[in-house]
C-alpha positions in Angstrom: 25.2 80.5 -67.7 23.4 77.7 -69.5 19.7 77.5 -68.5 18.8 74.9 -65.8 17.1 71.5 -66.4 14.1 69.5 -64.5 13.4 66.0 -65.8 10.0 65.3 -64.0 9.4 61.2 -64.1 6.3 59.8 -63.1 6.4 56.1 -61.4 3.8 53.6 -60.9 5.3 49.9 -60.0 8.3 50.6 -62.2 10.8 48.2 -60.0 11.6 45.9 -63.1 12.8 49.3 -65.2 13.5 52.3 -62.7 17.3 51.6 -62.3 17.7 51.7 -66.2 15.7 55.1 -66.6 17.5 56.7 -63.9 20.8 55.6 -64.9 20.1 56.6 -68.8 18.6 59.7 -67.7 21.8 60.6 -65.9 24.4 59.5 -68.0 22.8 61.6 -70.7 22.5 64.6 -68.4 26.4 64.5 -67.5 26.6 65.4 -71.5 24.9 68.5 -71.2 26.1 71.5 -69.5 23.2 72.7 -68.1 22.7 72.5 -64.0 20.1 69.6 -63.8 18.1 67.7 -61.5 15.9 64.9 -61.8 12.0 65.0 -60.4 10.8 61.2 -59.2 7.7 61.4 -58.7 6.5 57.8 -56.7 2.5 57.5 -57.4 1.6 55.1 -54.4 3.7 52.2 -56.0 2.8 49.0 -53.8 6.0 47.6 -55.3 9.8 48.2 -54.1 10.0 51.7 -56.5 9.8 53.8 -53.2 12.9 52.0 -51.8 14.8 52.5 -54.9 14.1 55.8 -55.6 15.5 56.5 -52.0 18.5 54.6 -52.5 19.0 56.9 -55.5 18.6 60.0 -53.7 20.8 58.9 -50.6 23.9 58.6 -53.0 22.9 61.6 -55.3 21.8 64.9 -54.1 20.7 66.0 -58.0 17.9 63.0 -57.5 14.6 64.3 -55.8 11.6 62.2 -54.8 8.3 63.0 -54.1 6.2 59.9 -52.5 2.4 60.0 -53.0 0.2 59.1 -50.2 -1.5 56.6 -52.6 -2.4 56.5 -55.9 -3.6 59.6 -57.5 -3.0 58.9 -61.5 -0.6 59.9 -63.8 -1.6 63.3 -64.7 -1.4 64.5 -60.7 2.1 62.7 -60.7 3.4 65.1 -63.6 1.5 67.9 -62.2 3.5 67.6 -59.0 6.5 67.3 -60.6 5.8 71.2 -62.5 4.7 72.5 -59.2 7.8 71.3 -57.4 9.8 72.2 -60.5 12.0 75.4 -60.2 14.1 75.3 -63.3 14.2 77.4 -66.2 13.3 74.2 -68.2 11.9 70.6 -67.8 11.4 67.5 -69.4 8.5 65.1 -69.3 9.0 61.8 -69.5 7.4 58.1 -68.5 10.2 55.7 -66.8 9.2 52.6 -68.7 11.7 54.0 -72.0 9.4 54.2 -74.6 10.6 57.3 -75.2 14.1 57.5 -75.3 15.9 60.1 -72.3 19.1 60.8 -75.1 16.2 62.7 -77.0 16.3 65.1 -74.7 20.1 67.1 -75.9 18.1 67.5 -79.4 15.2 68.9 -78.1 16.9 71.4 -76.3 18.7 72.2 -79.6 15.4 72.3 -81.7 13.8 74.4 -78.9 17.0 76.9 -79.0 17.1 77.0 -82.7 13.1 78.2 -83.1 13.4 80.2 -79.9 10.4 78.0 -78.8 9.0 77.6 -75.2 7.4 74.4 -75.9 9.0 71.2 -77.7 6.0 68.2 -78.2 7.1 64.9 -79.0 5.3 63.4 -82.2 5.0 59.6 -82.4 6.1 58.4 -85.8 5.8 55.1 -84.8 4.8 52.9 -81.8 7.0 49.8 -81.3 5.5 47.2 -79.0 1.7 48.2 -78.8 -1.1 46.1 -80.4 -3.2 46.8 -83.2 -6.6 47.8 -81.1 -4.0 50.5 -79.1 -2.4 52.2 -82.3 -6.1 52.5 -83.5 -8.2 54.0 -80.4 -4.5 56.1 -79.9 -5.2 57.6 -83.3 -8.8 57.6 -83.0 -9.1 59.4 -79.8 -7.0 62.4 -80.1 -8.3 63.0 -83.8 -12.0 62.6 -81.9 -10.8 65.1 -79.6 -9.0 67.9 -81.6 -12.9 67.5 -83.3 -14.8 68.3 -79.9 -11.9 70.9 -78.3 -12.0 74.8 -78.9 -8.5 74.3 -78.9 -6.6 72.6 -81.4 -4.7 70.0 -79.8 -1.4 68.2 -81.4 -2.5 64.6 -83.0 -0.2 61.6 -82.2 1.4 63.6 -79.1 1.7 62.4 -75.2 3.3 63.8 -72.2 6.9 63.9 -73.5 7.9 67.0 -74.0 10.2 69.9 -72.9 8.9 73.2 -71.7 10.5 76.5 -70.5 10.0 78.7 -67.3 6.8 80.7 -68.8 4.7 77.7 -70.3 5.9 75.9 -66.1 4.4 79.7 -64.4 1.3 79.4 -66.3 0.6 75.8 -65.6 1.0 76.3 -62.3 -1.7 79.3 -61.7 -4.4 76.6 -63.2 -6.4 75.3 -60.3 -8.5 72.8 -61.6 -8.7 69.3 -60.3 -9.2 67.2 -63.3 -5.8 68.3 -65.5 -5.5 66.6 -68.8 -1.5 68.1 -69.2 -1.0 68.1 -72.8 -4.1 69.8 -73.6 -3.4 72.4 -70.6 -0.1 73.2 -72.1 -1.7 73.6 -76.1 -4.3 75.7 -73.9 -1.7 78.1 -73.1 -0.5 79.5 -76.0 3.3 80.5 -77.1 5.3 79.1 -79.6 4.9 75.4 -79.6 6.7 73.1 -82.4 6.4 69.5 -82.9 9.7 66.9 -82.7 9.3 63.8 -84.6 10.4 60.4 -83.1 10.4 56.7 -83.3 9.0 55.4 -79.9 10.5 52.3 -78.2 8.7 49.4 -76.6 8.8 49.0 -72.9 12.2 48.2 -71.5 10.7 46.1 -69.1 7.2 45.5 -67.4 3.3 45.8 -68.1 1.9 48.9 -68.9 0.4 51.6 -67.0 -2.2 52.9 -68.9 -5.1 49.7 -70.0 -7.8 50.1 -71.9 -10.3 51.4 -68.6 -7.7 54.4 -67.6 -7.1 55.5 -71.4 -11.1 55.3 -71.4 -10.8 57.5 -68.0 -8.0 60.3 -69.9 -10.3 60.2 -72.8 -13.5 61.3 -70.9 -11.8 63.7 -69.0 -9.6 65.6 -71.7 -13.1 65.8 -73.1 -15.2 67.4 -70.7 -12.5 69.4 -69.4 -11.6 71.2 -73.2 -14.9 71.1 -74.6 -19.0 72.0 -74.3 -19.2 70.6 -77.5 -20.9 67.3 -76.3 -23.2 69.4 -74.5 -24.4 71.2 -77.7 -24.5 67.7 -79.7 -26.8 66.1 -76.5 -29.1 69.8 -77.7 -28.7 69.4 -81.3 -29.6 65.4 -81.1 -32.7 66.5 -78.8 -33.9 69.1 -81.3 -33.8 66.7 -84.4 -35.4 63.7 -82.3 -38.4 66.8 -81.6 -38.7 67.3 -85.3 -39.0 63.4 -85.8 -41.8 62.9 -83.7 -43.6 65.8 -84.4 -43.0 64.7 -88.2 -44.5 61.1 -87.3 -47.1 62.6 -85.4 -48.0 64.8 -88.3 -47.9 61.5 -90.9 -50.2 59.9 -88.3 -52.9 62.1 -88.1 -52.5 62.7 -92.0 -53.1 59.2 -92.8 -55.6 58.6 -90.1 -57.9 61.2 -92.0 -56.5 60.1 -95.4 -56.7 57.1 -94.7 -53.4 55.5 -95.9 -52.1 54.3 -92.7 -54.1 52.4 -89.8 -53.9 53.3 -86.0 -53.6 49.1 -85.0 -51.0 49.0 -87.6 -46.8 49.7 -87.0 -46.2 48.5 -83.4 -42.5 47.5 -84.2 -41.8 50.6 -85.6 -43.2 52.2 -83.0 -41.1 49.7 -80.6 -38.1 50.8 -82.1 -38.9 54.7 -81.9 -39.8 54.2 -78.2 -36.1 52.6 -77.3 -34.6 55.4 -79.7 -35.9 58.8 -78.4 -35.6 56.4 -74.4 -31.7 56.2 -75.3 -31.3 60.0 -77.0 -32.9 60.9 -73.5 -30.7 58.7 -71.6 -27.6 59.8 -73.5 -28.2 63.7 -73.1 -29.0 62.8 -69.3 -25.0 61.2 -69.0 -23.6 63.9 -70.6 -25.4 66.8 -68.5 -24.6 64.3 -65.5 -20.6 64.2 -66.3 -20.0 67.5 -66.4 -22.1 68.5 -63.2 -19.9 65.6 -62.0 -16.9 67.4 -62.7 -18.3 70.6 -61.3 -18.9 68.8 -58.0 -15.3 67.2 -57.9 -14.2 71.3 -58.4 -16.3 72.5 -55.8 -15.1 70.3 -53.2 -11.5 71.5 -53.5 -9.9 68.7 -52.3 -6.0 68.4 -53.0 -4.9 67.2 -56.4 -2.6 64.7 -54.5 -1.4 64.3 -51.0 2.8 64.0 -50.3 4.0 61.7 -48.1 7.5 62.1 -48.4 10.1 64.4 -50.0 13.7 63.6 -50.3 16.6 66.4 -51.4 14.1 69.0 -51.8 15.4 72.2 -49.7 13.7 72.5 -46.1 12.1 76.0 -45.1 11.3 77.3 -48.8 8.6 78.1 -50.1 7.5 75.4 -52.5 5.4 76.3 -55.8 3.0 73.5 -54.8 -0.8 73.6 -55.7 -1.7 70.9 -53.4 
């Protein structure tokens, strides 16, 4: 028997494209001949997404919906979809289309063929997003892959297939502030990249502005790296050497006689805001990641479900609420 198939979806006020994804993502399971289901997971949409996700379900039991209690973010929406996932595979993928659903029959292929457990989806190109968006896109995961420990694919995002070892790992992590695609490079296995053309939006604004890419960004860092830690030391140690160094040249020329104690104010202005800001800066960085401790040590659920639809009653789930 053919392996089984999860497509998780997260949705965030995807009214104006939902019924498009879902009906592409169907039609192009009724190809395959795997068992499938598909995973909508509602991330406290304020729009009419609930209400259509729950028409879906009603009229087809291989549609199940989980409903947030509010908005908890993207990365806690796909998380809940692997938690809730029991399948030998799944799929992650955005509802807005950008990256095509029929993808999905190849991937499977490419993931047979190198007897893979994870397929990543590499952006060759990015229809429909500015300038300033390709550049920080490219700029940030090259940025990161130079702070992580673990070397993350460039050019990648969420879509991407994985099998039932690389879903059991992810879901004995416990940490609060996931950054997915890093959590999966984290793992291990046989990962191998698929290369794509990506769509623009089928229909709506995006998701993901500048301030929550910011928000991904700072997390993926902190959570996959000390690195910044060991730059605030190593920018510390140099700004020590500096000022002793002036110091030194001071009291050299003050005895010399080659520089004059009323002399230099600006420069000394400017060395004043410099070792102030080095101070401030290693200050933020200690601050974040205590600030991520204290979000872990609270222990808090990820997310908070409101409402389930076509999941089986009286089992016991693989949540990590």
């Amino acid at each position: 028997m053919n392996k089984s198939l999860s497509v998780i979806v997260p949705c965030y006020n995807e009214e104006e494209v939902i019924a498009e994804s879902y009906g592409r993502i169907k039609k192009m399971l009724t190809k395959l001949d795997h068992p499938s289901d598909i995973i909508f997971v509602n991330d406290g949409s304020v729009d009419r997404t609930e209400q259509l996700l729950s028409q879906f379900a009603k009229s087809d039991k291989s549609v199940k919906v989980l409903s947030f209690s509010r908005n908890f973010g993207h990365q806690k929406a796909v998380t809940a979809g692997l938690h809730y996932c029991t399948s030998d595979m799944a799929v992650i993928i955005d509802a807005d289309l950008q990256d095509s659903p029929e993808l999905i029959p190849e991937m499977i292929l490419t993931m047979e063929k190198a007897n893979a457990q994870v397929v990543y989806c590499v952006r060759k190109t990015r229809k429909g997003e500015g300038f300033f968006k390709k550049l920080s896109a490219k700029v940030f995961y090259r940025i990161l892959n130079f702070f992580s420990e673990v070397k993350l694919p460039v050019d990648a995002g969420d879509f991407r297939l994985l099998d039932k070892s690389i879903i059991r790992e992810f879901n004995k992590m416990h940490e609060k502030g996931k950054y997915i695609r890093g959590l999966i490079s984290w793992v291990g296995f046989k990962q191998i990249p698929f290369y794509y053309e990506r769509e623009a939006r089928f229909a709506g604004e995006t998701k993901y502005p500048f301030s929550k890419m910011l928000k991904l960004a700072t997390t993926s860092m902190l959570y996959f790296s000390t690195k910044p830690l060991k730059l605030a030391t190593t920018i510390g140690f140099f700004s020590v050497i500096i000022s002793l160094g002036l110091a030194f040249w001071s009291i050299l020329g003050k005895i010399m006689g080659f520089t004059h104690a009323d002399s230099g104010w600006t420069s000394l202005f400017v060395l004043i805001i410099f070792f102030g800001g080095v101070q401030l800066l290693t200050i933020g960085i200690v601050g974040a990641y205590i600030g991520n401790l204290f979000d872990e040590i609270k222990n808090r659920p990820e997310y908070i479900i409101e409402k389930k639809q076509n999941f089986e009653t009286g089992k016991d789930e693989k949540t990590k609420q």
